[in-house]
C-alpha positions as CSV (number, residue, x, y, z in Angstrom):
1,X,111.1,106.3,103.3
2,X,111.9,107.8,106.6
3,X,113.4,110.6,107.4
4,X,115.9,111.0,110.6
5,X,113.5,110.3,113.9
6,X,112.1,113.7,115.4
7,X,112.3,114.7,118.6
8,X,110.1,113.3,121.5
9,X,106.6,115.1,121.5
10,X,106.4,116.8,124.7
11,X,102.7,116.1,125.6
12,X,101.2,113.0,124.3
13,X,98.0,113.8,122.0
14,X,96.1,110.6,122.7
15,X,94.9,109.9,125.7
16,X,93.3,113.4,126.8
17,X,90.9,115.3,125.1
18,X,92.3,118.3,126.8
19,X,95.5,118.1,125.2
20,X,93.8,117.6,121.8
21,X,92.4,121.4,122.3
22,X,95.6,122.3,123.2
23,X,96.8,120.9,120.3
24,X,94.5,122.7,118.0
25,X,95.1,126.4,119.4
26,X,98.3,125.7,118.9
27,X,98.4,125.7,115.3
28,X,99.6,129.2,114.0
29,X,98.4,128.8,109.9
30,X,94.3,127.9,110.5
31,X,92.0,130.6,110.3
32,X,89.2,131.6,113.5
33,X,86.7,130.1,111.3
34,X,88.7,127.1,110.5
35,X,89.6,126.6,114.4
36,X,86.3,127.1,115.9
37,X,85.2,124.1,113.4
38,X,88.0,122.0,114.6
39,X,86.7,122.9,118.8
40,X,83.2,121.7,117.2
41,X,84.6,118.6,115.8
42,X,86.7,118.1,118.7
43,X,83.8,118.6,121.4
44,X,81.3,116.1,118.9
45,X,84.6,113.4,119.5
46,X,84.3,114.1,123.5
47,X,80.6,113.4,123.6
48,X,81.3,110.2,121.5
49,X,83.6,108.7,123.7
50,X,81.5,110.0,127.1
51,X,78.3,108.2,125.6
52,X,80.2,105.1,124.6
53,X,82.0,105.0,128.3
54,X,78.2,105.3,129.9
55,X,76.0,103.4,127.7
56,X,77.8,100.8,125.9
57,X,76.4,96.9,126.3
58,X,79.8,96.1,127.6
59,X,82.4,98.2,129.6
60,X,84.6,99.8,127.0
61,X,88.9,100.3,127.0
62,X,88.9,104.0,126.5
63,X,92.9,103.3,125.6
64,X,91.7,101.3,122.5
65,X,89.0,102.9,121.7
66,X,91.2,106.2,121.5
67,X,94.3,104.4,119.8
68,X,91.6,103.3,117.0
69,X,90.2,106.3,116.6
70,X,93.4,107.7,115.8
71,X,94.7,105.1,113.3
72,X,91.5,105.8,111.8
73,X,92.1,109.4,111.3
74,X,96.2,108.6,109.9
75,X,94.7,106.3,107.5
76,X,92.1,108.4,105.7
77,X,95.5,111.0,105.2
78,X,97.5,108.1,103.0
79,X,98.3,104.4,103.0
80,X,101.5,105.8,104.6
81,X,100.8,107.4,107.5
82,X,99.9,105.3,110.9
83,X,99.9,105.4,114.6
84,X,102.2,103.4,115.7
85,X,102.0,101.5,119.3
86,X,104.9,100.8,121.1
87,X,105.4,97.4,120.4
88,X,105.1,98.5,116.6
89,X,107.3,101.0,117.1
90,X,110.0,98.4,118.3
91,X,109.6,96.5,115.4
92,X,109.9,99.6,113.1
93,X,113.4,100.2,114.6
94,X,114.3,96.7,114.4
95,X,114.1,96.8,111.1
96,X,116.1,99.6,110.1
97,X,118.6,99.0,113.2
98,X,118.5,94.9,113.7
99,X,117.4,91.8,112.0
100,X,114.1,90.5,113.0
101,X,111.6,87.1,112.0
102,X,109.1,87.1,109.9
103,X,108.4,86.4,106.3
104,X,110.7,89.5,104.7
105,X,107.9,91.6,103.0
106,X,107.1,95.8,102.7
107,X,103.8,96.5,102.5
108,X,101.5,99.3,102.0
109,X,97.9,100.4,101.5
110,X,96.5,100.7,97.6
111,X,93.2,101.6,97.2
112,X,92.3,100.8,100.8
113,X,94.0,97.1,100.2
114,X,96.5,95.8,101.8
115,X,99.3,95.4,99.0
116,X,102.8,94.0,98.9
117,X,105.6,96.6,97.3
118,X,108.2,94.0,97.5
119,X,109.8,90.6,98.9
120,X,112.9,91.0,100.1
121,X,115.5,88.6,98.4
122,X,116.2,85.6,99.8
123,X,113.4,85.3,102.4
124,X,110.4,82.9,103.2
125,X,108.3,85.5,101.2
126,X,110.7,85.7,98.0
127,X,111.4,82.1,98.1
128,X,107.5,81.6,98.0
129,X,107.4,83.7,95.1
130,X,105.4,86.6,96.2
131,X,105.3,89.5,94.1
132,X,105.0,93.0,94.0
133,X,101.3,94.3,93.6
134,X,100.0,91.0,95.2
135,X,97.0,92.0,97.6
136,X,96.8,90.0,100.9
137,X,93.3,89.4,101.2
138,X,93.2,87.4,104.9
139,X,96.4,87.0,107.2
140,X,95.6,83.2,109.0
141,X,92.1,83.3,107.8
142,X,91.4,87.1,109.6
143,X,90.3,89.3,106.8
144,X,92.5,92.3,105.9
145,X,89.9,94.6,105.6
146,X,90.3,97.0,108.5
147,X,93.9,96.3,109.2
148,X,96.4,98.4,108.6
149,X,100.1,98.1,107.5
150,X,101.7,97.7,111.1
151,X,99.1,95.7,112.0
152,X,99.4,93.3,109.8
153,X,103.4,93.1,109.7
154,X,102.2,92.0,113.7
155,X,100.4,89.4,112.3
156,X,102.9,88.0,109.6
157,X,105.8,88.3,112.7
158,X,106.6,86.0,114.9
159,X,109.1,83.0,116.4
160,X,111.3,81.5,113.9
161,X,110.2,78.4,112.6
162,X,106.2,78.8,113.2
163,X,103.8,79.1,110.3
164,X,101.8,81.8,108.5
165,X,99.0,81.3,105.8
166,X,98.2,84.5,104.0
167,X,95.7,84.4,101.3
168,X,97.0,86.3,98.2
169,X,94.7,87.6,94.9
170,X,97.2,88.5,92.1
171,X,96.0,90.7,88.6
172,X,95.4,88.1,86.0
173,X,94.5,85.0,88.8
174,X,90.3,83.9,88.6
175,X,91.1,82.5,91.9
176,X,92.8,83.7,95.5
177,X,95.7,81.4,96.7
178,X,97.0,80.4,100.0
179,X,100.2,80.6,100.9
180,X,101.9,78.8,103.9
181,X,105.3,80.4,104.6
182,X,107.4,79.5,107.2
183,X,109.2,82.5,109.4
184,X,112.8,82.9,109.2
185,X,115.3,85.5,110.6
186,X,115.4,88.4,108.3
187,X,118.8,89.9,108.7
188,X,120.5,93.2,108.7
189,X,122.8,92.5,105.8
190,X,121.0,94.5,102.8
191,X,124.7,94.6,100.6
192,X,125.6,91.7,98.0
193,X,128.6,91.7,95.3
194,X,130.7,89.8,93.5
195,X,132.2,89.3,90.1
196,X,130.3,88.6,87.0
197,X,132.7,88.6,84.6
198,X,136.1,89.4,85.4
199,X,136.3,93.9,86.1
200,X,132.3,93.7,85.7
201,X,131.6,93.8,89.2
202,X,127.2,92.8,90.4
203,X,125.8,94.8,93.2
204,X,123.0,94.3,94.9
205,X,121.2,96.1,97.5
206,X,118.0,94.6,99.0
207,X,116.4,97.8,101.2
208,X,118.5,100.5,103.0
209,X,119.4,100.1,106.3
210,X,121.3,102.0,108.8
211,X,124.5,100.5,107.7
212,X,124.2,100.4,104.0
213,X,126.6,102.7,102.5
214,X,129.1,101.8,105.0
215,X,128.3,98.0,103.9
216,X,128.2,99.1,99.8
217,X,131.4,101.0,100.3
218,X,133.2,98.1,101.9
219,X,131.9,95.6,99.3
220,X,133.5,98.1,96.3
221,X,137.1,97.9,98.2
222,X,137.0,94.0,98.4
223,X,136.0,93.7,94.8
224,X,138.7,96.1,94.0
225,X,141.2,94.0,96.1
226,X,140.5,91.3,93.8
227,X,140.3,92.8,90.6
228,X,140.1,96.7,89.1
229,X,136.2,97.6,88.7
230,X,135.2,98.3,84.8
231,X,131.8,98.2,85.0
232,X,129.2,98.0,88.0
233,X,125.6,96.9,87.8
234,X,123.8,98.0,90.6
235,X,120.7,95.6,91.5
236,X,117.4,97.6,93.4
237,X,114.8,95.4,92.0
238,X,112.5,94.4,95.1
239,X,114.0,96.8,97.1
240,X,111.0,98.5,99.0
241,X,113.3,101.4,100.4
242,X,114.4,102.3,103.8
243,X,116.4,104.9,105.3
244,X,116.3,108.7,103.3
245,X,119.9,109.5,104.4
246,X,121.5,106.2,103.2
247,X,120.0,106.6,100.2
248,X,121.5,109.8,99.5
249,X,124.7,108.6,100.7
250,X,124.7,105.7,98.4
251,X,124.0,107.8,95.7
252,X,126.8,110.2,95.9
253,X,129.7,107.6,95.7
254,X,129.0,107.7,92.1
255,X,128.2,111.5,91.4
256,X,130.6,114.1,91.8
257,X,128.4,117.5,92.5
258,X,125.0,118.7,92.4
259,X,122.0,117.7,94.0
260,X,120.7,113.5,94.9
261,X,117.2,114.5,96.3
262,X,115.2,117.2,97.5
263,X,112.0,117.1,99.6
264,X,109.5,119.7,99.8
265,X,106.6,119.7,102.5
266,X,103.9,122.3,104.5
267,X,106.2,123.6,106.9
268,X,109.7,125.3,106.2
269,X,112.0,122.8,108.2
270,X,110.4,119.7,105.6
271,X,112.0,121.7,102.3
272,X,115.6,120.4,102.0
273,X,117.6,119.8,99.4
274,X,120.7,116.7,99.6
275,X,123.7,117.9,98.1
276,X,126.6,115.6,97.6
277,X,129.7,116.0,99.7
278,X,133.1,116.8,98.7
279,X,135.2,114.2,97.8
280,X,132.4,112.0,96.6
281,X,131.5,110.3,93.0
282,X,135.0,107.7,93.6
283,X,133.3,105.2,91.4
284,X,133.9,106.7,88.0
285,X,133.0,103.4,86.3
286,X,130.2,103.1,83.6
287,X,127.0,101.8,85.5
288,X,123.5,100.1,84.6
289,X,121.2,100.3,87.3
290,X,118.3,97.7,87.2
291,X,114.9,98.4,88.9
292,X,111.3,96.8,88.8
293,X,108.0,97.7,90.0
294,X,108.8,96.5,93.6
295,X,111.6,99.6,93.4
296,X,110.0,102.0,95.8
297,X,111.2,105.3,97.5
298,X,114.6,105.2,99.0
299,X,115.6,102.8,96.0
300,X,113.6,105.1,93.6
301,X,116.0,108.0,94.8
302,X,119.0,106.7,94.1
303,X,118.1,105.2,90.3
304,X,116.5,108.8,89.4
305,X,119.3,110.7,90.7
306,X,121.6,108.4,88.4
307,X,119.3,108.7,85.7
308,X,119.5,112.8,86.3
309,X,123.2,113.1,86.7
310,X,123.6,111.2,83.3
311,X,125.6,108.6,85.6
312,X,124.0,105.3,84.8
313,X,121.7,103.8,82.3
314,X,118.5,102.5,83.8
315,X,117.6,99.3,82.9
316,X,114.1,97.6,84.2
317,X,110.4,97.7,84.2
318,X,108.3,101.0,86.0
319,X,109.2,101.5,89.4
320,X,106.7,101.6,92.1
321,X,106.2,105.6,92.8
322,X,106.0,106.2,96.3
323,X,107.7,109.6,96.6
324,X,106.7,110.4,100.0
325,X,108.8,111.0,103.1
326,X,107.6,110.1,106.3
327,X,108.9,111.4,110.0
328,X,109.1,109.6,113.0
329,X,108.2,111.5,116.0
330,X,107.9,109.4,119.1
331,X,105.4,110.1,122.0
332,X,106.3,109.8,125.9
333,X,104.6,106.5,126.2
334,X,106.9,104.5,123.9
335,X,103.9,105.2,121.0
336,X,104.8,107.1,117.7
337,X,103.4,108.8,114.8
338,X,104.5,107.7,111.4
339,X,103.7,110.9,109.7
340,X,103.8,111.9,105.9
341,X,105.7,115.7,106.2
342,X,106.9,115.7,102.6
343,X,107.0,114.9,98.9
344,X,110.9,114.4,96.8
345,X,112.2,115.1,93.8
346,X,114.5,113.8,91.2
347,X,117.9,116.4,90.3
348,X,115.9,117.9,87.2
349,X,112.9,118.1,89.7
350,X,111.0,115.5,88.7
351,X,108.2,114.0,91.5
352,X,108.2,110.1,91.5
353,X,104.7,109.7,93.3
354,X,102.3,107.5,91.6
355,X,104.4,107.6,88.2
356,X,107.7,106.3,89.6
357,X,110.8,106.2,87.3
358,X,110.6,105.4,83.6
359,X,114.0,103.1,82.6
360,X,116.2,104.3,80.0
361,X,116.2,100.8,78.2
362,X,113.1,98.9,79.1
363,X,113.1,95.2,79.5
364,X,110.6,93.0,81.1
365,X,110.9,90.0,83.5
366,X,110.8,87.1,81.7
367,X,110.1,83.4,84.0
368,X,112.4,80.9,83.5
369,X,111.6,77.9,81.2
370,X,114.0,75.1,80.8
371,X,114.5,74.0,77.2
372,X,114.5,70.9,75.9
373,X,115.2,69.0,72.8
374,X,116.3,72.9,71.3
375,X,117.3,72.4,67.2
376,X,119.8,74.6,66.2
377,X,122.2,74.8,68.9
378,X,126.1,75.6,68.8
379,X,126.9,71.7,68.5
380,X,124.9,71.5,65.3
381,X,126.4,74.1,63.3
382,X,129.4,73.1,61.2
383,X,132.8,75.7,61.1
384,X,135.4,75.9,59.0
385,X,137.6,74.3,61.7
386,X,135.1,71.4,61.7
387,X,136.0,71.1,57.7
388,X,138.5,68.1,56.6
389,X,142.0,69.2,55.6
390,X,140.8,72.4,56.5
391,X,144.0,75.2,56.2
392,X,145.5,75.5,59.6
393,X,146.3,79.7,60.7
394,X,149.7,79.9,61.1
395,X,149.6,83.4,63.0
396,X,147.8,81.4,65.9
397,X,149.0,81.8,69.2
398,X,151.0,78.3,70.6
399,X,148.9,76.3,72.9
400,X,149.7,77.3,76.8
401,X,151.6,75.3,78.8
402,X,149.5,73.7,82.2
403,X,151.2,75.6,84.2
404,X,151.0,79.0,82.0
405,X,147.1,77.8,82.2
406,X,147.0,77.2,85.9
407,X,148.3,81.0,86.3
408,X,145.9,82.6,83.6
409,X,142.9,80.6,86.1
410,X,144.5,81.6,89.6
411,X,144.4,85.3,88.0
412,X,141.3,85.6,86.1
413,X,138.0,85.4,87.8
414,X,135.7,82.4,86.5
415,X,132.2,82.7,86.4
416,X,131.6,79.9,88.4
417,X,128.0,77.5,88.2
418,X,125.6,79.4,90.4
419,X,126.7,82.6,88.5
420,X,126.0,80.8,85.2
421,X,122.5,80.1,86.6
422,X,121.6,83.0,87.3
423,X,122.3,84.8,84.5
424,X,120.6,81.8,82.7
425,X,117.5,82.2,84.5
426,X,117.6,86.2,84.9
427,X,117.0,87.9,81.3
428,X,117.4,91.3,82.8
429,X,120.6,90.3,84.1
430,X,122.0,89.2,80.8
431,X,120.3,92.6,79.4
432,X,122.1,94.6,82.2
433,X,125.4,92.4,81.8
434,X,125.4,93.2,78.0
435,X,125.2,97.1,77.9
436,X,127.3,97.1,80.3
437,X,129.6,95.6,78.4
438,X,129.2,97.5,75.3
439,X,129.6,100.8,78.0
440,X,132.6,99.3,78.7
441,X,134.1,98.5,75.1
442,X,132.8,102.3,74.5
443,X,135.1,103.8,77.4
444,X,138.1,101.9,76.5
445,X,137.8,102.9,72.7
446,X,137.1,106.6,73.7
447,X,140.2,106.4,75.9
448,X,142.3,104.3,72.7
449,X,141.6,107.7,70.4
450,X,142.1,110.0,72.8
451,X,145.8,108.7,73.3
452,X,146.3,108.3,70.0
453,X,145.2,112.5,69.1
């Protein structure tokens, strides 16, 4: 979850010690005690680095020795904050801003081990079947030990079309496993939709980029083009999060006042609250909102503001609870810092981290098993219409004509065979797809009494 990028740091903190006492007088809320302890640390750091540039076996990089030393200090703060060198800062923005190669997983640090919070749909990594909660133990056969997030998204990157091994230990596995995944563009496109049934409309949103909403919005007109939306399932399992103000933006097309998010920090300028904008909340269509335990942060914001607002039923397993923001703030040499500034908060002002969001109706993933040789199926049961001489119901409707056929298949929509598969295969699809349904049948009987009053 990022916040928008803050401005350019005037004097870089890394490459001086001077500038890191500088820094340190600089900071208005530390007591005299506190900041002549932070001089003594800072002088112990000085002779470190003098005693290492004299004495060392081999001449030392004071650059890299510096730019460890400060990862090293991000990283004992949380798994999410990180020094980011300019390369990695690159790759950051072309993330949010571009597509990019690799393998298409977030990742994070839990418990000091390097952890996947999700595979993006539809990439080597998905495709693979990695999960959330899967712990890469070696990248290549280099241990994942000391390395941290960024560099190890280096180290899954690279050309289209070359190879990666990562070494994976999974909960419930005696063994670790080696995967082989092959790198593939990961694109900018982050909005899916179409038509389950006909007006029962599937969204999905894979992480949230810089043109999301715009994307989402544009998908909702086409849809409605086609055919009036009923019902909406919106689809944010494996979606690892992204950008904080597309989030919120997503968010309010469905909620007409009141607040999305709001973020609470150290200093005063990290406490904001999101309100939604006028003229917002135009989808006023019931909604079930499905999420998983690869749901984290910007994807975690929208479900619990849904869930607040009474706008949606939540439909999934435990999300994964990072309710952190981080800030951007980029340094004159092309480095950044990738900083944790504040935690967020649901509407009613509940904090996702570590717990993450509950789902109104919980439903677990079930694998896909084909079944075969299955007693008891439709084709064995015997009907009334299946019954010799049976009586005939004269009130039935006469048999359509081809062409009266032809029009009722031009105009309705058809679930066609890959949308049969997947709601074959998905059980908390169908589950989604079925109290949406009944959301549905619920509206229009609310609306059938009301008219009739």
């Amino acid at each position: 979850m990022y916040t928008k990028i803050a401005p350019v740091v005037k004097v870089s903190v890394f490459f001086t010690i001077s500038m890191l006492f500088l820094l340190s007088s600089a900071m208005a809320d530390v007591t005299q005690k506190e900041r002549e302890e932070t001089y003594k640390q800072l002088e112990l750091f000085a002779n470190v680095l003098s005693l290492l540039q004299e004495n060392y076996v081999d001449p030392v990089n004071t650059k890299e020795l510096i730019d460890g030393a400060v990862n090293g200090l991000l990283l004992s703060l949380d798994p999410h904050s990180s020094y980011l060198t300019p390369q990695n800062f690159q790759d950051l923005k072309d993330e949010t801003d571009g597509s990019f190669t690799g393998i298409g997983i977030e990742i994070t640090m839990r418990d000091n081990i390097l952890t996947i919070v999700s595979s993006i749909e539809g990439t080597p990594a998905d495709q693979a079947g990695l999960k959330a909660k899967d712990m890469i133990v070696r990248i290549n056969g280099e241990s994942t030990k000391e390395m941290n997030p960024m560099d190890a998204l280096r180290k899954l990157r690279g050309p289209k079309g070359t190879k990666v091994t990562i070494t994976i230990q999974r909960e419930g596995w005696k063994t670790l496993k080696d995967f082989t995944l092959v790198r593939d563009t990961i694109p900018l496109q982050s909005v899916k939709a179409f038509f389950l049934e006909p007006g029962l409309a599937y969204t999905r949103i894979t992480n949230f980029q810089s043109q999301t909403t715009a994307d989402f919005k544009k998908a909702l007109h086409d849809m409605e083009a086609v055919h009036p939306i009923k019902g909406l399932i919106l689809d944010l399992r494996n979606n690892p999060g992204g950008l904080l103000n597309q989030a919120v933006s997503t968010a309010e097309i469905f909620i007409d006042e009141g607040i999305i998010v709001s973020t609470k920090g150290r200093t005063q300028d990290q406490n904001m609250t999101f309100k939604v904008h006028e003229n917002s909340g135009e989808g006023k269509y019931p909604m079930v909102v499905l999420v998983n335990e690869g749901s984290a942060s910007a994807s975690e914001i929208v479900a619990g503001a849904l869930q607040d607002h009474k706008r949606a039923i939540i439909v999934g397993t435990q999300t994964f609870g990072k309710g952190s923001v981080q800030t951007i703030i980029p340094l004159p040499d092309g480095a950044a810092l990738r900083l944790t500034t504040a935690r967020y908060y649901t509407p009613s002002g509940r904090s996702i981290q570590e717990k993450g969001i509950t789902p109104d109706v919980e439903v677990a993933y079930v694998p896909y098993a084909p079944q075969t040789d299955v007693k008891g199926s439709d084709s064995d049961i015997t009907r009334e219409v299946d019954l010799k001489n049976h009586f005939k119901n004269k009130d039935s409707s006469p048999k359509k004509t081809d062409a009266q056929q032809e029009k009722l298949s031009v105009e309705a929509i058809k679930l066609n065979n890959d949308i049969k598969d997947r709601l074959n295969k998905d059980n908390q699809l169908r589950s989604a797809l079925n109290i949406l349904k009944s959301l549905d049948l619920y509206s229009e009987f609310k609306q059938t009494r009301h008219q009739s009053k």
